[in-house]
C-alpha positions as CSV (number, residue, x, y, z in Angstrom):
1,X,19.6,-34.4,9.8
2,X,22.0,-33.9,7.2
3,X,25.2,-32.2,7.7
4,X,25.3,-28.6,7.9
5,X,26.9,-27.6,4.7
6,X,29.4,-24.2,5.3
7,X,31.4,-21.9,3.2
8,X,34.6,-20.5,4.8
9,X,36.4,-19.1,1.7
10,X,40.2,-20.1,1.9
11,X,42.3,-17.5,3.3
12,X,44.7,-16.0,0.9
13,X,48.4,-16.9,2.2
14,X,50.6,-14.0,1.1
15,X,54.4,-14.5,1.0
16,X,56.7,-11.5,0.6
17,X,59.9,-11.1,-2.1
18,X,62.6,-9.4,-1.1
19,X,62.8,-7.5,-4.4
20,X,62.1,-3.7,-3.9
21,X,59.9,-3.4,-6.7
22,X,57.6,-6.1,-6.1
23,X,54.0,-5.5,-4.7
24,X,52.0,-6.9,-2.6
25,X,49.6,-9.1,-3.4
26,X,46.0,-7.8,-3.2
27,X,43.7,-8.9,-0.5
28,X,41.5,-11.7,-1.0
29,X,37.3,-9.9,-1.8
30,X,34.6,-8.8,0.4
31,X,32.3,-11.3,1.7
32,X,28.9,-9.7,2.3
33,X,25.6,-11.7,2.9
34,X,22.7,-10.1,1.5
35,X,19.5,-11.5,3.0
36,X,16.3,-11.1,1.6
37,X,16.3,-11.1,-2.5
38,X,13.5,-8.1,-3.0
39,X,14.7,-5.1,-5.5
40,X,17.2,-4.3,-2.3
41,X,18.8,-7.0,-1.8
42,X,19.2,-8.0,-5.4
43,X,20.6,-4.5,-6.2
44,X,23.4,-5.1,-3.3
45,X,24.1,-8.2,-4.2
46,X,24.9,-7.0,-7.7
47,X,27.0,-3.9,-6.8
48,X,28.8,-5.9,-4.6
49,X,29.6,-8.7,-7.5
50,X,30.5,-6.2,-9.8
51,X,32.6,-4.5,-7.7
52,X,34.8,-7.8,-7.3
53,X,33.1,-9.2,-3.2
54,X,32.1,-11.8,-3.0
55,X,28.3,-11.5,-2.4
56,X,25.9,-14.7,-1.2
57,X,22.3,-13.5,-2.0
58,X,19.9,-15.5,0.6
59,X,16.0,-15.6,-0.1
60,X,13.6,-17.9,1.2
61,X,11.2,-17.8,-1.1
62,X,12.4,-17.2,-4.9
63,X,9.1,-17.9,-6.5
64,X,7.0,-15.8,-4.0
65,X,6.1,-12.1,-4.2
66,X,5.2,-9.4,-2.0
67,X,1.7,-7.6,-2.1
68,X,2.4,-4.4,-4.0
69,X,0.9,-2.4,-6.2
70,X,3.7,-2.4,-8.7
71,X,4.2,1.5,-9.8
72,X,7.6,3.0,-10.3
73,X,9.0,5.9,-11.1
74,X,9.8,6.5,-15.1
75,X,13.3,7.3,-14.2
76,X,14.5,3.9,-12.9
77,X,13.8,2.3,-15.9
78,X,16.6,3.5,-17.3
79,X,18.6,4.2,-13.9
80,X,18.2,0.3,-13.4
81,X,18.2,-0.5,-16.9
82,X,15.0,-2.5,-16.5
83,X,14.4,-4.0,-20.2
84,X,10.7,-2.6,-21.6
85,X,9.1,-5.9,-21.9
86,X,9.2,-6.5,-18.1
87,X,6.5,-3.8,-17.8
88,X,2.9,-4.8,-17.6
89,X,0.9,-1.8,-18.5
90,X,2.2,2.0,-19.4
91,X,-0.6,4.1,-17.2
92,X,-1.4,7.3,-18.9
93,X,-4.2,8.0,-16.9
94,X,-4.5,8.3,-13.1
95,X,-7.9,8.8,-11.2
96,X,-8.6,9.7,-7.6
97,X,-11.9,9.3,-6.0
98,X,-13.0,10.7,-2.9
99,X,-14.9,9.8,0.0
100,X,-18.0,11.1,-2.0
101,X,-16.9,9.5,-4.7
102,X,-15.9,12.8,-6.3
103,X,-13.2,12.0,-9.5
104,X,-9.9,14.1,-10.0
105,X,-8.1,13.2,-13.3
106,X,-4.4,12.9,-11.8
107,X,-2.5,12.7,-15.5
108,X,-3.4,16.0,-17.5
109,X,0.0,17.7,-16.7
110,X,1.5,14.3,-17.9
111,X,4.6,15.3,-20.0
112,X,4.2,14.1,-23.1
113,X,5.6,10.5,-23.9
114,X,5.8,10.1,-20.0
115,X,3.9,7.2,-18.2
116,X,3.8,5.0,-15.4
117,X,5.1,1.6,-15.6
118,X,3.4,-1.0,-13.8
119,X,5.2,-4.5,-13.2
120,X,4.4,-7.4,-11.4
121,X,6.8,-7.7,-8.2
122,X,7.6,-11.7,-8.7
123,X,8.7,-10.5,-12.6
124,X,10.9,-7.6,-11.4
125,X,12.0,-9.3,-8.6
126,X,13.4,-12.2,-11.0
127,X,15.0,-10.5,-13.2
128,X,17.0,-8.5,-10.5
129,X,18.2,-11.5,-8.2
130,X,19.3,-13.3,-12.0
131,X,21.1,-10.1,-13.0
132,X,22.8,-10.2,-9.6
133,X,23.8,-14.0,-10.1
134,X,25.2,-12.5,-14.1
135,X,27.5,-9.9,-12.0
136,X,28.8,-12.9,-10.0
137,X,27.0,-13.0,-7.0
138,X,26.0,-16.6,-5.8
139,X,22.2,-17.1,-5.1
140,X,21.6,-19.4,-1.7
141,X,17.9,-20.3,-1.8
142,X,17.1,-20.1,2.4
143,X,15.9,-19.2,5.4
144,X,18.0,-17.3,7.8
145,X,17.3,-18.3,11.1
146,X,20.4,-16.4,13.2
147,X,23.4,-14.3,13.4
148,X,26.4,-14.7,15.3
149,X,27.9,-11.7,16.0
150,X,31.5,-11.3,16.2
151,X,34.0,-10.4,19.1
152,X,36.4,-7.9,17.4
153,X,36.4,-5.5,14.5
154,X,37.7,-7.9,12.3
155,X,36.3,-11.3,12.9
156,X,33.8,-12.5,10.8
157,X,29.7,-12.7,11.0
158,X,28.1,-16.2,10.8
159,X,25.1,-16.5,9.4
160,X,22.7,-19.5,10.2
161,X,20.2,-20.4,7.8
162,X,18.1,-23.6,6.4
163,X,18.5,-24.4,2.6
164,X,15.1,-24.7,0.8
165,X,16.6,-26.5,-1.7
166,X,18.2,-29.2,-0.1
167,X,16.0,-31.5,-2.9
168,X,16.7,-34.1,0.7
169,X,14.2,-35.6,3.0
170,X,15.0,-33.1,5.7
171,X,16.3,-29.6,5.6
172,X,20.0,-29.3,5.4
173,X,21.4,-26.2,7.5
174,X,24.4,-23.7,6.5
175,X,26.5,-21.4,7.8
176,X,28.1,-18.0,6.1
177,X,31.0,-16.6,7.3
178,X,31.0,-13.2,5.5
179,X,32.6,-9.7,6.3
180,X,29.3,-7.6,6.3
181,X,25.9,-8.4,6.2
182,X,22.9,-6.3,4.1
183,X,19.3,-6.5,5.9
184,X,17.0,-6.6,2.8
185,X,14.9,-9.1,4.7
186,X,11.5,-6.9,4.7
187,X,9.7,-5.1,7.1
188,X,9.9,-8.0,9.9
189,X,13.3,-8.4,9.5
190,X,15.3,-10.7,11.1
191,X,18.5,-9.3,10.5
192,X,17.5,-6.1,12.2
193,X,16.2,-8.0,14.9
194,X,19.7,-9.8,15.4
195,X,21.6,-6.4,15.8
196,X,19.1,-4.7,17.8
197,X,18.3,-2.0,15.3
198,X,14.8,-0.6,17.2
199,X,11.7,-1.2,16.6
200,X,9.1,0.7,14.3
201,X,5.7,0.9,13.5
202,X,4.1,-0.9,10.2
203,X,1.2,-1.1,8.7
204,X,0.0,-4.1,6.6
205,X,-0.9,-4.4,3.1
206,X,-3.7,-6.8,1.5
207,X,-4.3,-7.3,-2.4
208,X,-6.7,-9.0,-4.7
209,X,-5.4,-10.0,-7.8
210,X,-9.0,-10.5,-10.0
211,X,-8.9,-11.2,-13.5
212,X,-11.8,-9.7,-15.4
213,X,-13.8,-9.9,-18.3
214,X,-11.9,-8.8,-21.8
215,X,-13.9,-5.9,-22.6
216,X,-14.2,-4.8,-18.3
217,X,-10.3,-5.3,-18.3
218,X,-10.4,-2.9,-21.4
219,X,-11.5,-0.1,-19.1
220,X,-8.1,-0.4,-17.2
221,X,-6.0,-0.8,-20.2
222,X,-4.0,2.5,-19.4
223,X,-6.0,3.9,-16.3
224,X,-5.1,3.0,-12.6
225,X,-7.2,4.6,-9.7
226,X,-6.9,5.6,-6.4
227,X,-9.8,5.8,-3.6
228,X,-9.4,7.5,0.0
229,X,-11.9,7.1,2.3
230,X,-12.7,6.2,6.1
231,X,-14.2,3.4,3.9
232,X,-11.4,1.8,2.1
233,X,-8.7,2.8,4.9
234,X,-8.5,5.2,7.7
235,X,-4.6,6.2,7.3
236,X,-4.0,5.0,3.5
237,X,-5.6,4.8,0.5
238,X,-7.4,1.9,-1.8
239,X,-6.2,1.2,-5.5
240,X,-7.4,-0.5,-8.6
241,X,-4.1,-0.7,-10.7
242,X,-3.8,-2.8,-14.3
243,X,-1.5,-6.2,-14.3
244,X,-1.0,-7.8,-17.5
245,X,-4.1,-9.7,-17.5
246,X,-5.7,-8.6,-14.6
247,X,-6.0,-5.8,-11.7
248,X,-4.5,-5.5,-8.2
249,X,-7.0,-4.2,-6.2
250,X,-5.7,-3.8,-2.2
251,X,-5.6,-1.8,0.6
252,X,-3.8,-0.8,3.6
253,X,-3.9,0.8,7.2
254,X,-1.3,1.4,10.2
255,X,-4.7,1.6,12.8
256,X,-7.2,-0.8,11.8
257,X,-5.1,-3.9,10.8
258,X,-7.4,-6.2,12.5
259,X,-10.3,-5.2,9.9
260,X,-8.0,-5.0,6.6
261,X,-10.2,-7.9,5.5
262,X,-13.5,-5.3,6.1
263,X,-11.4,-2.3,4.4
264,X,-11.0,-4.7,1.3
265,X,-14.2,-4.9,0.8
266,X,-15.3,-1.1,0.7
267,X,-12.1,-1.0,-2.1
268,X,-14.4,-4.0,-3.9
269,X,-17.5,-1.9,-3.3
270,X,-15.8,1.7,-3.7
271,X,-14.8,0.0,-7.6
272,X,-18.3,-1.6,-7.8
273,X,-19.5,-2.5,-11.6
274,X,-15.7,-1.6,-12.8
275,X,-14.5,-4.7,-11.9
276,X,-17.9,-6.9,-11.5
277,X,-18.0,-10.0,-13.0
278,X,-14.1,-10.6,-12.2
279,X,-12.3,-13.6,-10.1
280,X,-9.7,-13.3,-7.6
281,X,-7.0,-15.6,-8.7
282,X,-4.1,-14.6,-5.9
283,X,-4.7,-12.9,-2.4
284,X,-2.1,-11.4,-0.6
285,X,-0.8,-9.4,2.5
286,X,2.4,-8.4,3.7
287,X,3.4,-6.0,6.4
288,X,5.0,-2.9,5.2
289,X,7.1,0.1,7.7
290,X,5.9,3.6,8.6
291,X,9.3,5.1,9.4
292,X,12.9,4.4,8.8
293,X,13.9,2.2,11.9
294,X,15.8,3.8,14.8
295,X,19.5,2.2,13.6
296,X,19.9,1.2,9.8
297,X,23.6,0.6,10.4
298,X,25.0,-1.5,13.5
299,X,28.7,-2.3,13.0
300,X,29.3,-4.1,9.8
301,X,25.6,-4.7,9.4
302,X,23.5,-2.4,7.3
303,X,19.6,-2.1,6.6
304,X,18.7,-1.3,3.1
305,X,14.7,-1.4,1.6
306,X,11.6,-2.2,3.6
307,X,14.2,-3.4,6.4
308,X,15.3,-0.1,6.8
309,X,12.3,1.8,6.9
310,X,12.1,3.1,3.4
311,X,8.6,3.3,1.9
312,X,7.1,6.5,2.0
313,X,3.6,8.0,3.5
314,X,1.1,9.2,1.8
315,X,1.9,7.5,-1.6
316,X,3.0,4.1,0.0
317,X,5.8,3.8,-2.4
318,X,8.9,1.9,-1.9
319,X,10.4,-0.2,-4.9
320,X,12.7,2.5,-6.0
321,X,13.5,3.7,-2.8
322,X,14.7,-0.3,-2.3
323,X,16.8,-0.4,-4.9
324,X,18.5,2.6,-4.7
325,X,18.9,2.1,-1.4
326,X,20.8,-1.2,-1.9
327,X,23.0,-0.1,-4.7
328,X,24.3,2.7,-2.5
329,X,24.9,0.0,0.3
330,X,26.7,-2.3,-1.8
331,X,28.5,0.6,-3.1
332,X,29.5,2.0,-0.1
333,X,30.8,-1.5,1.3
334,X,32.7,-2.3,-2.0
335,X,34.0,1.1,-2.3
336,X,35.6,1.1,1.5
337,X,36.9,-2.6,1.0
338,X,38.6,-1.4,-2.1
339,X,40.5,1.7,-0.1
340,X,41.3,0.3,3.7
341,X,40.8,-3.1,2.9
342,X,37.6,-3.3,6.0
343,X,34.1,-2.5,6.2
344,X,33.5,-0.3,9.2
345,X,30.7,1.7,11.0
346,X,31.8,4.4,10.6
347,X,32.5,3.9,6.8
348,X,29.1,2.8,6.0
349,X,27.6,6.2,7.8
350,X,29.6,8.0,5.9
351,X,29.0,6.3,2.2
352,X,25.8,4.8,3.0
353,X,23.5,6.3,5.4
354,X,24.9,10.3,5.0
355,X,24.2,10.3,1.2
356,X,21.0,8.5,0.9
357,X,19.7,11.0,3.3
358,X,21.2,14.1,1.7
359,X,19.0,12.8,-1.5
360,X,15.6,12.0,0.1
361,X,15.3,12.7,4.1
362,X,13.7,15.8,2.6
363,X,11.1,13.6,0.3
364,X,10.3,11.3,3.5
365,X,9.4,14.4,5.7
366,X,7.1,16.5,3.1
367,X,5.5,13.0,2.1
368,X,5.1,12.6,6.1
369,X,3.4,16.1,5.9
370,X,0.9,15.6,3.5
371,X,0.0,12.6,5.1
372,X,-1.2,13.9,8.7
373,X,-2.5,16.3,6.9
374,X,-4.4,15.1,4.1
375,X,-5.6,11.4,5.8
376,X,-6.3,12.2,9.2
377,X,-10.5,12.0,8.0
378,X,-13.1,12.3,5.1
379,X,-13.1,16.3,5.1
380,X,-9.1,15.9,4.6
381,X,-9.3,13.4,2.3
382,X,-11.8,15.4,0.0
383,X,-9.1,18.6,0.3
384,X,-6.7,16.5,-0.8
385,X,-8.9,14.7,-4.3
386,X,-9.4,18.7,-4.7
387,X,-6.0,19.9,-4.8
388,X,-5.2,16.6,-7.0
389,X,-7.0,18.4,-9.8
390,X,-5.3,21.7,-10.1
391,X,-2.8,21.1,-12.5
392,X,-0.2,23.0,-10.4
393,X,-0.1,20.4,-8.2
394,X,0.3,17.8,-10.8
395,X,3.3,19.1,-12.5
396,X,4.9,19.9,-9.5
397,X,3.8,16.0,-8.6
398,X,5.3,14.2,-11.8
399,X,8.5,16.8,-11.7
400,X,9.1,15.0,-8.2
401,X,7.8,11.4,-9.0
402,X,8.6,10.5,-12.3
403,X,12.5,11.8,-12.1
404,X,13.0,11.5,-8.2
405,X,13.6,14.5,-7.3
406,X,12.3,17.5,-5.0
407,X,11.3,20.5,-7.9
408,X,11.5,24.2,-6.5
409,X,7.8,25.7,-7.4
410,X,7.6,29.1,-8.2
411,X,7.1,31.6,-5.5
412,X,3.8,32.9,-7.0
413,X,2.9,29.6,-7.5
414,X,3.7,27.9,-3.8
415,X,1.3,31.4,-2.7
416,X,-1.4,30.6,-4.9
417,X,-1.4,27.0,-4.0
418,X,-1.1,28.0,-0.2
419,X,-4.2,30.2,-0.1
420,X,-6.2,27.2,-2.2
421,X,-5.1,25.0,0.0
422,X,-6.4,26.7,2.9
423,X,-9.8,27.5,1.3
424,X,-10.4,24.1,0.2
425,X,-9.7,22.8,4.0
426,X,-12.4,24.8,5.4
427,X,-14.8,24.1,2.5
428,X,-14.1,20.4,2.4
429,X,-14.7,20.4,6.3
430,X,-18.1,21.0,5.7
431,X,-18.3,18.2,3.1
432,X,-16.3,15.7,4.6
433,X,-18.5,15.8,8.1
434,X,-21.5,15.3,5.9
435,X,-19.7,12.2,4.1
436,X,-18.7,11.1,7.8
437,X,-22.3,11.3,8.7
438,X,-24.1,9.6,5.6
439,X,-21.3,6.6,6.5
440,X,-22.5,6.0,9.7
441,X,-26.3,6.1,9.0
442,X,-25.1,3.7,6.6
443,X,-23.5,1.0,8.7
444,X,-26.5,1.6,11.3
445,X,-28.6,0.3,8.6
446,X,-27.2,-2.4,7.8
447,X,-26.8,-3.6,11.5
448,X,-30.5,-3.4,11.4
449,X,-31.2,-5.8,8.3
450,X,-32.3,-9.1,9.5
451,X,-29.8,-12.0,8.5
């Protein structure tokens, strides 16, 4: 086995002058280890390096990418200063379908020159991990495999990991010896596990990418779809969303994870002709949370992204709630560093965890509503395909989404929409039962067809 390669930074050695108006000289940087090179991790890692630490970026996989569906909001764009050319397709048209297959155009309170970018997750991804590496931060292509945690406030972490890029005939190992560590290590993280930051319930995601026909991808050229169903998922929803050359078509489910593979194929059939004649050239599934985890900061050791618990319910979003989320972390460490020359606990509850819940513990909780509402069966589901077409709804919807941010309604309007909502509940009961039904005869019939 080849020698474990480690990077202890030289300690700065400081000697004092006796002149009264000499000062000090300044401490050596941060060291922070940010594991897991996602949207989170990247973002922490470049905060960090352009705030002067010293920031190793660890991901095991740089060429890999997770199973997503690739929307985000219009505002990061220009928040993240994402260049135009990295998006895929500009959606102007979102359509949700119903368990009775009953269409609700989702895009006709679209503000005008507004849209949806869609990227690909291993494009984005890239781009943010070599922006990091720009800012300074040094990329360390590897697995983590443990954390040593340190006796007093101020000793250092170790991190253990195994270089995938040792180009030897056996994998070299490596230690870190850092200051702080970021968790951006996904929803199975490691990290967390390490610290014992709790445990949480996840669901898991599966995608088809399928390439289609010219004139079949045509159809998708600025339209992404939505389908909710018992059919497609009993918790979530199905999508058909537009790729460069192709469409992501996936599910997912918190309750039924051991018949995603059955789920995926009422998406296929929900789509139908759409996306006939197509072939899948990637598959994919990746676990993704319900809930932020019980801890997201354990001393010096702070969850950011998909390791933390941020991807919301209802929509399933989660790549701008990532990078935010890192940036503030990588802020927050930088920023303490800078002013008492440590990284405490206490520090990072303060400038991490108090602000990034001041901005969206309120957007988690409502999204959390309308999902036990809304998904919890057909004659919910059909409510909620209703309500999607009053165009209330979707302005209050894109005021929220596409700027990230929770819009007041008007009180007239919030009554209006409450009375609707109620009516369509108790008329959509009615409707989804009979949906319910006509599923089961369904499947009894095709238990009954000879093989």
């Amino acid at each position: 086995m080849a020698a474990a390669a480690c990077h202890y930074p030289a300690r700065l050695v400081v000697s004092c002058s006796s002149s009264s108006f000499s000062k000090p000289a300044p401490p050596r940087p941060l060291r922070v280890a940010v594991v897991g090179g996602g949207p989170a991790g990247a973002s922490a890692a470049e905060a960090l390096a352009s705030a002067g630490a010293q920031a190793f970026l660890l991901e095991r996989n740089p060429s890999g990418a997770k199973p997503c569906g690739g929307a985000i909001p219009l505002c990061m764009l220009d928040e993240f200063a994402i260049p135009r050319d990295l998006v895929d397709r500009r959606v102007t048209r979102m359509r949700v379908l119903s368990p009775s297959n009953l269409a609700a155009d989702f895009s006709r309170a679209l503000p005008p020159g507004a849209h949806i970018p869609m990227l690909r997750r291993e494009v984005l991804d890239s781009f943010l991990r070599r922006r990091a590496a720009d800012a300074g931060a040094t990329l360390v292509p590897g697995l983590v495999t443990s954390l040593s945690l340190p006796d007093g406030p101020t000793d250092p972490y170790l991190v253990h990991y195994i270089s995938s890029d040792s180009g030897g005939p056996s994998p070299s190992r490596g230690v870190l010896e850092v200051d702080a560590v970021v968790g951006a290590d996904g929803a199975n993280s490691r990290v967390a596990r390490e610290v014992g930051a709790g445990d949480y319930s996840t669901a898991i995601a599966f995608q088809e990418r399928i390439r289609l026909p010219d004139e079949t991808m045509a159809y998708y050229d600025d339209l992404a779809e939505m389908y909710v169903g018992g059919d497609v998922s009993p918790d979530f929803y199905g999508w058909v969303f537009p790729k460069c050359d192709h469409v992501a078509v996936g599910t997912g489910t918190v309750v039924a994870k051991p018949e995603i593979k059955k789920l995926q194929s009422g998406i296929r059939a929900r789509a139908g002709a759409k996306i006939a004649g197509g072939r899948v050239i990637k598959v994919e599934a990746h676990p993704i949370p319900e809930h932020p985890r019980p801890r997201r900061v354990v001393g010096r050791v702070a969850l950011v992204g998909d390791a933390a618990g941020y991807v919301t319910r209802c929509s399933g979003e989660g790549i701008y709630f990532a990078a935010k989320s890192g940036r503030l972390c990588g802020q927050a460490m930088a920023g303490e560093w800078k002013l008492a020359g440590a990284v405490t606990e206490a520090g990072l509850r303060a400038g991490y965890l108090r602000r990034w819940d001041d901005e969206f513990r309120l957007t988690f909780r409502f999204l959390d509503l309308l999902q036990r509402v809304f998904y919890g069966g057909n004659a919910g589901r059909e409510a909620l395909v209703e309500m999607c077409a009053d165009e209330y709804v979707q302005r209050r919807t894109f005021e929220s989404y596409l700027h990230k941010r929770m819009v007041p309604g008007s009180p007239w309007g919030d009554l209006r929409l409450l009375w609707r909502t109620a009516a369509t509940m108790v008329r959509c009961g009615v409707l989804g039962k009979e949906v319910e039904r006509l599923r089961r005869l369904e499947q009894q019939a095709q238990l009954q067809l000879p093989h």
